[in-house]
C-alpha positions as CSV (number, residue, x, y, z in Angstrom):
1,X,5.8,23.7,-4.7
2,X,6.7,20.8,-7.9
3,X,8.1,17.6,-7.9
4,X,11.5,19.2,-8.4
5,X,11.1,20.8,-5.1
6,X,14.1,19.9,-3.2
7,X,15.5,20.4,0.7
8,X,18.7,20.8,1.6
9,X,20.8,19.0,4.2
10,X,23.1,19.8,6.6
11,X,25.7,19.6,4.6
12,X,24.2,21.3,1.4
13,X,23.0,18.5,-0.6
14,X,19.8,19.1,-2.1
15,X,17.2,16.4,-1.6
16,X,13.9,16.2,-3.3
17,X,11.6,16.6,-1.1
18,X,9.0,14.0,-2.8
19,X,10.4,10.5,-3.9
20,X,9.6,6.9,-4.7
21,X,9.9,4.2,-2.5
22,X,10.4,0.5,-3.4
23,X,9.8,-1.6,-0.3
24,X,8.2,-5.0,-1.3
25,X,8.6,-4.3,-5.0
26,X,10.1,-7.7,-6.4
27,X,13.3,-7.1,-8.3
28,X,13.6,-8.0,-12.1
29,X,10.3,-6.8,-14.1
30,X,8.5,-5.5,-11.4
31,X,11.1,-3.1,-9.7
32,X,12.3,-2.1,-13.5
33,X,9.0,-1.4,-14.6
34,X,8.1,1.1,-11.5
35,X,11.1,2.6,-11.5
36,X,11.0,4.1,-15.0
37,X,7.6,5.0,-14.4
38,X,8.7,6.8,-11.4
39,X,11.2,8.6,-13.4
40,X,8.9,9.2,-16.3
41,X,6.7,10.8,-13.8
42,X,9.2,13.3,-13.2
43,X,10.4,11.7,-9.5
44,X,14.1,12.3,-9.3
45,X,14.7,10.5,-5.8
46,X,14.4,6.5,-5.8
47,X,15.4,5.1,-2.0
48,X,15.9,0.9,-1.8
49,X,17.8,-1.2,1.1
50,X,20.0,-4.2,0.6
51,X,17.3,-5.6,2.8
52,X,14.9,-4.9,-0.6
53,X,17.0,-7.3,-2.6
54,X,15.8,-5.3,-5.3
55,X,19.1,-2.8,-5.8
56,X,20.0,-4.5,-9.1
57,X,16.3,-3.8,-10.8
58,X,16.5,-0.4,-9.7
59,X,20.0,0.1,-11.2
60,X,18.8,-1.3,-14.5
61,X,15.6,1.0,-14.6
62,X,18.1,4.1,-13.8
63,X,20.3,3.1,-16.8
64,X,17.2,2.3,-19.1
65,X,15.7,5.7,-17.8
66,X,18.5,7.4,-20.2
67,X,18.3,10.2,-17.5
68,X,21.5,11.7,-16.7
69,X,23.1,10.2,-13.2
70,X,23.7,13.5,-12.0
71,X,20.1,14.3,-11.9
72,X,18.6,11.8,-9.8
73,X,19.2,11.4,-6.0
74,X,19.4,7.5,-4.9
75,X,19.2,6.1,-1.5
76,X,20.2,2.7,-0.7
77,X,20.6,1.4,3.3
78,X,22.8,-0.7,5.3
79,X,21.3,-4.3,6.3
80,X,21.3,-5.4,10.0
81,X,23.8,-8.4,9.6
82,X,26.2,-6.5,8.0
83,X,26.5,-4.1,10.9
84,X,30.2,-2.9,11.9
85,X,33.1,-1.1,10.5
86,X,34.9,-4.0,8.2
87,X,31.2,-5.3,7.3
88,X,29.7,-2.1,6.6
89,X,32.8,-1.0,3.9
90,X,32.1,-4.7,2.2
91,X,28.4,-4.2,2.3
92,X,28.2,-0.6,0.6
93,X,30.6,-1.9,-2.0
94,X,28.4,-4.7,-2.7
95,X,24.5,-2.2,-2.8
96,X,27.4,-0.1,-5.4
97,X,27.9,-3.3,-7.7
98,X,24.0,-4.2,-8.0
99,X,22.9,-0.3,-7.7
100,X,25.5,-0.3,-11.1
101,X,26.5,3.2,-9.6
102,X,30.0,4.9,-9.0
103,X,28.7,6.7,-6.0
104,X,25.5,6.9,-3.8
105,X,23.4,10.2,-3.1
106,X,22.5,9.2,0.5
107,X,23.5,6.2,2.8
108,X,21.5,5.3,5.8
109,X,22.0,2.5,8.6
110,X,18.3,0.6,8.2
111,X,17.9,-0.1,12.1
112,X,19.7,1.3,15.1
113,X,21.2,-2.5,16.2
114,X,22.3,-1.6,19.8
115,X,26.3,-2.2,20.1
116,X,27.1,-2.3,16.6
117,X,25.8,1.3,15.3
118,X,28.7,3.5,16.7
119,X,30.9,1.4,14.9
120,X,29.2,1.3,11.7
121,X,28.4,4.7,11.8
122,X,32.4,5.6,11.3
123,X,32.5,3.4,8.5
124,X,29.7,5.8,7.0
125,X,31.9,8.4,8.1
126,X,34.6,7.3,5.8
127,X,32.3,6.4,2.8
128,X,31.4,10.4,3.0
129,X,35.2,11.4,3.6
130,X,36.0,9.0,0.8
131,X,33.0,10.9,-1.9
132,X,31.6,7.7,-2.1
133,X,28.3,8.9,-0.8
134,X,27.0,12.4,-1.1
135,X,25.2,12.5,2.2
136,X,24.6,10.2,5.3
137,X,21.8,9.2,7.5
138,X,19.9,6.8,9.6
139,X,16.4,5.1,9.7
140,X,14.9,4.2,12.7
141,X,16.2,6.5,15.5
142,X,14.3,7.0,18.4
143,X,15.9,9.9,20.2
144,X,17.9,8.0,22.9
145,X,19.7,6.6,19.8
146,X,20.7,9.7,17.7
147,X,22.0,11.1,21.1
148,X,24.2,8.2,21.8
149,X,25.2,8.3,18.0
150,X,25.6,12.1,18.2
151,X,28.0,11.7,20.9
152,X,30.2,9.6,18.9
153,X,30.0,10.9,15.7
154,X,32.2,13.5,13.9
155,X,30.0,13.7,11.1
156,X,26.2,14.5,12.1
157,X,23.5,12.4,10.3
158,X,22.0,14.1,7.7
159,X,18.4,12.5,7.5
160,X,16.3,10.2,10.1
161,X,13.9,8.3,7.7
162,X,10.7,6.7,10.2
163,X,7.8,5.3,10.0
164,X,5.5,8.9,9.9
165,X,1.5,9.1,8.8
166,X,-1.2,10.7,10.8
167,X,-1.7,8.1,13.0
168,X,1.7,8.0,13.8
169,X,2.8,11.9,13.2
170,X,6.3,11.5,15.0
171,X,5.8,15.2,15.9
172,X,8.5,14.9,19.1
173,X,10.9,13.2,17.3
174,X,10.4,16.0,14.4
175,X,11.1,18.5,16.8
176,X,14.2,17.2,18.3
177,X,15.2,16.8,14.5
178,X,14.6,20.0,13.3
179,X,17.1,21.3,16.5
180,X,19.7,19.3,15.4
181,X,19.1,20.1,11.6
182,X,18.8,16.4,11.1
183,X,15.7,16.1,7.9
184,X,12.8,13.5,8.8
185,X,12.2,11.2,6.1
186,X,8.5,9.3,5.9
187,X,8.4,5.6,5.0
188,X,5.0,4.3,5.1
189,X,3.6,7.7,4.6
190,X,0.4,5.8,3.8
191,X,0.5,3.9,6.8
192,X,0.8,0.9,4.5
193,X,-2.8,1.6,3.4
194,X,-4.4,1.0,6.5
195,X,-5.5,4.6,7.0
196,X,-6.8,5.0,3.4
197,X,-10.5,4.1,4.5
198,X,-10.2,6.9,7.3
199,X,-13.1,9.3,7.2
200,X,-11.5,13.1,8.6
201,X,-9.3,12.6,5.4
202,X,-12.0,11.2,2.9
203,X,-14.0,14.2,3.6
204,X,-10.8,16.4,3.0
205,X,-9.9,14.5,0.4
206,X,-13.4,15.4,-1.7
207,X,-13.5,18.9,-1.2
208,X,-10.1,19.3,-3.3
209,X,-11.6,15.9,-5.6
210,X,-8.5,14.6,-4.4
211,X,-7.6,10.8,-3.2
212,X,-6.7,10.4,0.1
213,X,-3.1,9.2,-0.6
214,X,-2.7,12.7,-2.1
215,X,-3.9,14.5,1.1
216,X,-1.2,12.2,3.6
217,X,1.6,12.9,1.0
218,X,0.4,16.7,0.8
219,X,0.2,17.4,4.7
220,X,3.8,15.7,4.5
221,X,4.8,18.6,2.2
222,X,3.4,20.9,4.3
223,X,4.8,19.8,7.3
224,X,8.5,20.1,5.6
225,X,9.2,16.5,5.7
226,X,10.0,14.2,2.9
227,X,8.3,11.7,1.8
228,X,8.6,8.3,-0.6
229,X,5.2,6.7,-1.6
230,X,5.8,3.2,-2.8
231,X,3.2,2.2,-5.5
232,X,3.4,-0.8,-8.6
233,X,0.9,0.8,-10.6
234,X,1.5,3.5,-13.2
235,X,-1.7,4.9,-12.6
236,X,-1.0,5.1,-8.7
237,X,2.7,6.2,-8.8
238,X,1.5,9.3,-11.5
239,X,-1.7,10.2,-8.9
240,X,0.8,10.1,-5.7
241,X,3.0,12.7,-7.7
242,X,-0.4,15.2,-8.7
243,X,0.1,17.1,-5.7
244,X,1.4,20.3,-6.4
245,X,-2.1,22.1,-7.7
246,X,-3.5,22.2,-4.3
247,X,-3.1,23.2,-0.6
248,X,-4.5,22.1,2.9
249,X,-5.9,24.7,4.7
250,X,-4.2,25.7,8.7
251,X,-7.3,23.8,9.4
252,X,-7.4,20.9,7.6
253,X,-3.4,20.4,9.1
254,X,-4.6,20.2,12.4
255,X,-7.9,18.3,11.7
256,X,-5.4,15.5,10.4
257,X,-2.5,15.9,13.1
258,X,-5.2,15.1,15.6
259,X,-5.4,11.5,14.7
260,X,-2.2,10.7,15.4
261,X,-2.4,8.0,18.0
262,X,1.3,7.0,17.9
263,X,0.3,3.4,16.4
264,X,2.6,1.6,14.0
265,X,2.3,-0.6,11.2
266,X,6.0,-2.0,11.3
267,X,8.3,-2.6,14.6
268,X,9.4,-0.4,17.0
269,X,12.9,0.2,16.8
270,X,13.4,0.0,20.6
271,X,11.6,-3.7,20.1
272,X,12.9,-5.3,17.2
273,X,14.6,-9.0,15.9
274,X,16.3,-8.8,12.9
């Protein structure tokens, strides 16, 4: 495994399986900065949301990067109020002008709003039909959601990108995934940090003098998901990427699967208001 190590979709697309995420990163400097780190690193996937508000710093970091368009895989989502077929064409053209792209890699409906993501769904449709998106997806998904969608939908999602970490490992969802060749995407992989003080990894984490971020976004790897660590710092965003010179033992996978206790650090997408 390296950081060009890539998955590929239902439909063929290759996706890296490791990529950076840039939830809470404030646009301008901030989301600039990080970005071209992330790409000096050697990431090739960036995912943002319209929700982000940060689209237009990550579209300026892409063009200062001087790395060919071709060779990076970007991810932007669709925001709840912009839900439904008209709405959704407007918004996507909108991520497109700040993004400062001619085309998205992946497209993903941010939150399964209940009566409006059928319809929205076939405006994805269209943006695919249309090559204005190589590959589309959803976040947020419970089950009961990807089968109504499923039943609808002439064009399968591609990718389900949820909340996922060891205390919140997902692993029924994966499963029904993996049958419907539908790729699991982690956000929060880190559990927003609130499982970085957790002692079964820590010990992991010294035998291979590895940090404990490493170890989550390794057993992601090993578990076949991807995954998109979110960091500001230079130092963290090049450690989250060192993760290729080492491998968790059978083990150590099911020492850290054991502490899932499906607990969440953002909503549940059955129980949400926005």
């Amino acid at each position: 495994m390296n950081i060009n190590d890539t998955i590929a979709l239902a439909n063929g697309v290759e996706m890296p399986r490791l990529g950076f995420g840039v939830w809470r990163v404030n646009d301008g400097e901030e989301a600039v900065n990080s970005v071209k780190w992330a790409i000096e690193t050697g990431y090739k996937s960036i995912d943002t949301a319209a929700a982000y508000k940060n689209e237009e710093g990550v579209g300026q970091a892409i063009k200062e990067s001087g790395i060919a368009r071709e060779d990076l895989f970007v991810t932007t989502k669709l925001w709840n109020a912009d839900q439904g077929y008209e709405s959704t064409l407007a918004a996507f053209e909108t991520s497109l002008e700040k993004l400062g792209l001619d085309y998205v890699d992946l497209y993903l409906i941010h939150w399964p709003v209940e009566g409006k993501f059928v319809d929205t769904w076939r405006a994805f449709e269209k943006l695919y039909a249309d090559k204005k998106v190589r590959a589309i997806g959803v976040c947020n998904f419970h089950e009961h959601h990807l089968d109504t969608l499923l039943k609808e939908a002439k064009v399968a999602p591609m990718v389900n990108q949820v909340e996922l970490h060891p205390l919140l490992s997902q692993e029924p969802l994966r499963k029904y995934c993996a049958d419907k060749n539908i790729v699991v995407e982690a956000w929060s992989p880190l559990g927003s940090g609130k499982i970085l003080d957790n002692s079964v990894i820590n010990s992991i984490a010294k035998i291979y003098e590895k940090s404990v971020a490493q170890v989550i976004l390794r057993w992601d790897l090993q578990h076949g998901l991807v995954t998109i660590p979110k960091s500001v710092h230079q130092n963290r965003i090049i450690e989250n990427a060192n993760i290729f010179d080492f491998e968790l033992k059978d083990s150590e996978m099911a020492l850290i699967d054991g502490l899932n206790k499906n607990e969440r650090t953002g909503p549940d997408p059955d129980n949400f208001n926005f």
